[in-house]
C-alpha positions as CSV (number, residue, x, y, z in Angstrom):
1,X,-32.5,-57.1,0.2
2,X,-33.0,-54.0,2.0
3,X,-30.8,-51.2,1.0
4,X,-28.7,-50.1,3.9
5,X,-29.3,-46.6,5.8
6,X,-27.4,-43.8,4.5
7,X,-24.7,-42.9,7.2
8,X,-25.3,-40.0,9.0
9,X,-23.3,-36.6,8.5
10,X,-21.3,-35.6,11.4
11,X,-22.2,-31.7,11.8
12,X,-18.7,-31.5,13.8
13,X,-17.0,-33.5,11.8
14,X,-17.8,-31.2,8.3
15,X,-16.5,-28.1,10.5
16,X,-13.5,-29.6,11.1
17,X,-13.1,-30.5,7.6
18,X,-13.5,-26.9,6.4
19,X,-11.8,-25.1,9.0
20,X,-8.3,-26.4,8.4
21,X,-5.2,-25.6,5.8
22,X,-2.4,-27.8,4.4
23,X,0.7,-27.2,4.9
24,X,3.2,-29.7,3.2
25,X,0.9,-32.4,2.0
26,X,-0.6,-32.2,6.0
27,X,-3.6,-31.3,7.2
28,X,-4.0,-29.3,10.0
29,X,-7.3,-28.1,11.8
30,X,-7.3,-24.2,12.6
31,X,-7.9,-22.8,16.2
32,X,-10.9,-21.4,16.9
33,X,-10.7,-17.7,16.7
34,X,-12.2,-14.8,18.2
35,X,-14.8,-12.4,16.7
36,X,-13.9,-9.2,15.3
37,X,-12.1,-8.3,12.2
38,X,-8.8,-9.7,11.5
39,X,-6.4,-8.2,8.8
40,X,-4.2,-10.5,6.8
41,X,-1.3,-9.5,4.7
42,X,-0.6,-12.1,2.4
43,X,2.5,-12.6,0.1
44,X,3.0,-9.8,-2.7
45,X,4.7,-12.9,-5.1
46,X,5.8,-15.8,-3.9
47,X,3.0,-17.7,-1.9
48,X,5.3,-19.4,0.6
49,X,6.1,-15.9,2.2
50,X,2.4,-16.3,4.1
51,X,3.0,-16.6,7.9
52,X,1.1,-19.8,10.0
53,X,-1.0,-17.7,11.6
54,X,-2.6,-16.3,8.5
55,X,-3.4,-19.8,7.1
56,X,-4.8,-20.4,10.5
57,X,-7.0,-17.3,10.2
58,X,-8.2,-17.5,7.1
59,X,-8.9,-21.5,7.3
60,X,-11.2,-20.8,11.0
61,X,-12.6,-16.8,9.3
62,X,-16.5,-17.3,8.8
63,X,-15.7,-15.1,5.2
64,X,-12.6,-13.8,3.6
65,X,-13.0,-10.3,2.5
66,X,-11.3,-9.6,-0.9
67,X,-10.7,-6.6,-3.0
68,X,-11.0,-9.6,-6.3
69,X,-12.3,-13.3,-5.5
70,X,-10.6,-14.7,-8.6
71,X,-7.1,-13.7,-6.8
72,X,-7.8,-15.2,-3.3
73,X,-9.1,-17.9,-4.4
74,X,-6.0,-18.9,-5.9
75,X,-4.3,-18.4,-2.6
76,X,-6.9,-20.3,-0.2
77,X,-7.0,-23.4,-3.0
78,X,-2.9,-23.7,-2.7
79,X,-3.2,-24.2,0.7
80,X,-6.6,-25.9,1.0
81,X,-8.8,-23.8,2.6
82,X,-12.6,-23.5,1.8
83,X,-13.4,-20.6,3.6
84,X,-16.2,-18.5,1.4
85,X,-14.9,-15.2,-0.1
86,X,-17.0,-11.7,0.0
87,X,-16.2,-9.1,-2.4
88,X,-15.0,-5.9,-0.8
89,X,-13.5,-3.4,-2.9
90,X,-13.7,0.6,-3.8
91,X,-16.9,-0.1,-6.3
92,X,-18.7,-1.4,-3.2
93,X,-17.2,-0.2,-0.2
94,X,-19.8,2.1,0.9
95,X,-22.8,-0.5,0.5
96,X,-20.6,-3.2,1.7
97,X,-19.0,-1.7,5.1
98,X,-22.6,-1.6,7.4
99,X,-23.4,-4.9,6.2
100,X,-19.9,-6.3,7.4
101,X,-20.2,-3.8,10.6
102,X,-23.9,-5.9,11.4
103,X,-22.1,-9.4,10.9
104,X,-19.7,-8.3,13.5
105,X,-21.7,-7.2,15.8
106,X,-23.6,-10.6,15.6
107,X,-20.1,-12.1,16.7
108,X,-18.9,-13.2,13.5
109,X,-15.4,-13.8,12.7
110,X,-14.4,-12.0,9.4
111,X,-10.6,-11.7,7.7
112,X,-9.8,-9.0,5.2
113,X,-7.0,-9.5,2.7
114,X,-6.1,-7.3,-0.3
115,X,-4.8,-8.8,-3.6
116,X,-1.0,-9.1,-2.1
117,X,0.5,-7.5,0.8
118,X,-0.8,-5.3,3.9
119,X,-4.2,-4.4,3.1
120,X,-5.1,-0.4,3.7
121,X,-1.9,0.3,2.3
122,X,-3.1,2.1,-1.0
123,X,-7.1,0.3,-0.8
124,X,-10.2,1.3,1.1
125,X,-10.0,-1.0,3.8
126,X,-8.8,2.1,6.1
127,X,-12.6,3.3,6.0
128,X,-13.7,-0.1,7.5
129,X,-11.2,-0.3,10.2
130,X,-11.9,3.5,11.1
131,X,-15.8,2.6,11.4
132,X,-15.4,0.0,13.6
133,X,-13.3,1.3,16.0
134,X,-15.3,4.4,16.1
135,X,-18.4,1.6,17.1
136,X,-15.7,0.1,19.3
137,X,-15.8,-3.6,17.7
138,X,-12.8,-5.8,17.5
139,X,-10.2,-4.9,14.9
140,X,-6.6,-7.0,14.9
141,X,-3.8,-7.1,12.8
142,X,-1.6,-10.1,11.3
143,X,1.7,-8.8,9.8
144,X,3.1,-10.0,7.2
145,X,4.5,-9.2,3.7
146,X,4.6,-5.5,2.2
147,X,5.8,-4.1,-0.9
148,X,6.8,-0.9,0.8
149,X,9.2,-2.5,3.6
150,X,10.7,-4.9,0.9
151,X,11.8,-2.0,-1.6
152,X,12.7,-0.2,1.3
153,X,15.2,-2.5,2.5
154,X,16.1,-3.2,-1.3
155,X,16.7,0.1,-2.3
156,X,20.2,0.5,0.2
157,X,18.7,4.4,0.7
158,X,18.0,5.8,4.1
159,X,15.3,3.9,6.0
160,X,15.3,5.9,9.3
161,X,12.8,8.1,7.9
162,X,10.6,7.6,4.8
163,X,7.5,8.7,3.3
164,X,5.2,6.9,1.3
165,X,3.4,8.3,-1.2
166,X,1.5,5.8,-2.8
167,X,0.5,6.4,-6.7
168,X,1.4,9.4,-8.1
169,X,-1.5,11.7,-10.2
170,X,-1.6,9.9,-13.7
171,X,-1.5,13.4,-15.2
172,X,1.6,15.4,-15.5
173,X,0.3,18.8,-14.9
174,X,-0.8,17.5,-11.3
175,X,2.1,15.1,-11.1
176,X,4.8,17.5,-11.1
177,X,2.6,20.1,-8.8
178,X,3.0,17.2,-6.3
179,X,6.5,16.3,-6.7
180,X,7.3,20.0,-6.1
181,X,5.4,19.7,-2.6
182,X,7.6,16.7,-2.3
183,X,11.0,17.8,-3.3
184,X,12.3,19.1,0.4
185,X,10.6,16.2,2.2
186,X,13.4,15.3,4.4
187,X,12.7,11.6,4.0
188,X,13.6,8.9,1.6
189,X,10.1,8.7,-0.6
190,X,8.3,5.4,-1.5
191,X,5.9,5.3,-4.5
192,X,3.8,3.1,-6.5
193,X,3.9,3.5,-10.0
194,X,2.4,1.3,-13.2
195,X,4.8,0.0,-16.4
196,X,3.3,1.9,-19.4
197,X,3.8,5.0,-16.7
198,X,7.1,4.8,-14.8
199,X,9.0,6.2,-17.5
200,X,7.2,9.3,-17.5
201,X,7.4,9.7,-13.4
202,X,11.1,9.1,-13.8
203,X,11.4,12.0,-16.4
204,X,9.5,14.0,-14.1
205,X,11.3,12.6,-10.9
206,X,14.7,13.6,-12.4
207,X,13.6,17.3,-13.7
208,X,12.1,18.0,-10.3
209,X,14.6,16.2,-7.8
210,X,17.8,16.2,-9.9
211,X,20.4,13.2,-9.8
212,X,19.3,12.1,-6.1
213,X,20.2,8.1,-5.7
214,X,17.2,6.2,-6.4
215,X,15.8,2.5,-7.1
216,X,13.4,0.9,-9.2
217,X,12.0,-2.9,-8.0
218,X,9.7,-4.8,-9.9
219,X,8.3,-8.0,-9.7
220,X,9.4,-8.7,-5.9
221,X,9.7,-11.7,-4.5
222,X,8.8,-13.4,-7.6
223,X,11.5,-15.5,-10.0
224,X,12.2,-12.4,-12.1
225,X,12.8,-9.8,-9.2
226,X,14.8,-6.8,-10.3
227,X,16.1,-3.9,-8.3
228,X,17.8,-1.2,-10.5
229,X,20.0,1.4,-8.6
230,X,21.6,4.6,-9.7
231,X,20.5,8.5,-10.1
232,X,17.6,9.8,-10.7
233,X,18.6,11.2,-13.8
234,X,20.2,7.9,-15.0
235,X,17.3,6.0,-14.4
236,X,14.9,8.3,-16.1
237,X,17.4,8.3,-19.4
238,X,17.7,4.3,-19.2
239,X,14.0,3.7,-18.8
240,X,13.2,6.1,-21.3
241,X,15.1,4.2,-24.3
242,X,13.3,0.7,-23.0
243,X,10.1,-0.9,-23.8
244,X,8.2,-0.5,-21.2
245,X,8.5,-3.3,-17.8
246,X,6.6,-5.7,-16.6
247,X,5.0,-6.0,-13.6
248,X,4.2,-4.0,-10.3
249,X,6.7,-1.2,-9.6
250,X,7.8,0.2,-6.6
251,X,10.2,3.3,-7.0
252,X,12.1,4.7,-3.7
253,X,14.0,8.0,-3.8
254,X,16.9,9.0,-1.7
255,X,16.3,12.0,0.5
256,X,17.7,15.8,-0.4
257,X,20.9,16.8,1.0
258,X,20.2,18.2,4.2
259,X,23.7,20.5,4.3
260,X,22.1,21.9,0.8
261,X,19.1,24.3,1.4
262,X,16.6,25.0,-1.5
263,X,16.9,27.1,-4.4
264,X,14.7,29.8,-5.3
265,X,13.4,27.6,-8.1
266,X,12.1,25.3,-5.6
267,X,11.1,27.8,-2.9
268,X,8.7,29.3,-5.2
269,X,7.7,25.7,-6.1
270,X,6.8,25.2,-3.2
271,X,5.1,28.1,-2.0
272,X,3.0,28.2,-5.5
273,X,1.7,24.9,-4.5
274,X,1.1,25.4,-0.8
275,X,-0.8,29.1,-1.9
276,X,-3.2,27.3,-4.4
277,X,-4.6,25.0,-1.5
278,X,-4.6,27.0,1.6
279,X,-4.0,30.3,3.0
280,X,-0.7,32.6,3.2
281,X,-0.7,32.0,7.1
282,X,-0.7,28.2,6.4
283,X,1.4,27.6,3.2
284,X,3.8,29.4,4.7
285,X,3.9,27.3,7.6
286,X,4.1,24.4,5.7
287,X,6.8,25.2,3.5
288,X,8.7,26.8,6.6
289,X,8.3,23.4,8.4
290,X,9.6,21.0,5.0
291,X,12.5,22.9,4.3
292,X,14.3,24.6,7.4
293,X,13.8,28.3,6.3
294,X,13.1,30.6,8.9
295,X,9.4,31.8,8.7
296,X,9.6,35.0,7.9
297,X,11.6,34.8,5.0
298,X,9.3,32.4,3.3
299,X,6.2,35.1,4.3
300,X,8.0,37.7,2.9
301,X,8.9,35.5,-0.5
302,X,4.8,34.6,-0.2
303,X,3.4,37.8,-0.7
304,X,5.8,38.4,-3.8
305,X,4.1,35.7,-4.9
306,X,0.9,36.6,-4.5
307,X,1.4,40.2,-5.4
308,X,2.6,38.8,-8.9
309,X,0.1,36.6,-9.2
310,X,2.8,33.4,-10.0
């Protein structure tokens, strides 16, 4: 009996298959999308958080780009997508960012994604998205979840203005240099920071800024989320008699007391920081500028400084 003919594989059909998500035990297909580079936040805990549109991006992307596969991977397999994943991370930026500026160019369709959250907050995916639009190739962004805006609106500090800082130095010398440049920063400040660390940068936190109100939020989003309130000072004393947490941190600081201005503790600060980076003429403008004083009383408290040597 003759064995019968192998059916055929439908070319279409396969693309279908791979360009789609699930979404509640349903599959959908993914429209097609449009060539360029597309930016995906994704959640920073709990994977629900990720928007349709993502899903829908990532399912019809010719390649994910990921600063770790292992990580993404876990997200596309929860929601079913097979779309294959390219390393891009700051080991291989620089090798990796003309090959993905080529594939571009050819009309590809590539997503970029970080571990969790808004990629090019705190990663090197700024450098890509500065090189193409400097070749003028498509760059769009899909918004989505951020560790920033969610301790932010946690924290119950100002939000009109902040700053974000990112990760502080890991040494103290240059960690308290920067926290003096960031002490009269009229804005409510936003930082990453590491468990076996965060005690530390509280202590310093507190010496430098004094009892401002402050948060620390850990874990966000996820089933053990914790937001701590209080001072500065209290924080730093607390954390300090603790084992050290869990976790990814993000600590926000209230701003200074605008009615209050600076001492002459944190003038000189200031000015000692600004003069070991740039010139009189500039650190003087900069310090002028972050803390109110008129200009040429922080000139005439510069060369002090620099007559003395401090």
């Amino acid at each position: 009996m003759p064995r019968p003919a192998p059916a055929e594989t439908d070319p279409d059909a396969e693309s279908s298959r791979s360009r789609s998500y699930l979404v509640g035990g349903h599959r959908l297909a993914a429209p097609a999308l449009s060539p360029g580079l597309h930016v995906v936040a994704t959640p920073i805990g709990t994977l629900g958080d990720i928007t349709l549109r993502a899903l829908e991006t990532l399912a019809a992307a010719d390649a994910v780009l990921c600063e770790d596969t292992r990580v993404t991977a876990k997200l596309l397999s929860h929601y079913g997508i097979s779309t294959r994943l390219v390393a891009y991370h700051e080991h291989n930026a620089a090798e990796m960012r003309p090959k993905i500026m080529a594939r571009i160019e050819t009309g590809e369709r590539l997503a970029l994604v970080s571990d969790a959250g808004t990629p090019l907050i705190s990663d090197p995916g700024f450098k890509l998205v500065r090189d193409l639009a400097a070749a003028d190739l498509p760059v769009t962004h899909l918004p989505g979840a951020s560790a920033v805006l969610t301790a932010l609106v946690l924290a119950g500090l100002p939000t009109d203005r902040f700053f974000f800082e990112g990760f502080l130095p890991a040494k103290q010398a240059a960690r308290r240099a920067r926290l003096a440049e960031l002490v009269r920063m009229p804005a409510t400040l936003v930082m990453f920071d590491t468990g076996p660390r965060v005690a530390e940068s509280l202590a310093d936190l507190a010496e430098a800024f004094g009892p401002r109100p402050a948060a620390l939020a850990r874990e966000l989003t996820k089933r053990f989320e914790e937001v701590r309130r209080g001072a500065l000072t209290d924080l730093a004393a607390a954390l300090a008699e603790e084992p050290a947490p869990k976790g990814e941190i993000v600590l926000v600081v209230g701003p200074p007391d605008e009615e209050a201005p600076p001492s002459a503790d944190d003038l000189d600060a200031l000015l000692t920081a600004a003069l070991a980076r740039a010139s009189v003429k500039d650190a003087v403008a900069e310090v002028s500028a972050a803390t109110g004083l008129k200009r040429r009383d922080v000139y005439a408290r510069a060369l002090d400084l620099a007559k003395t040597g401090a």
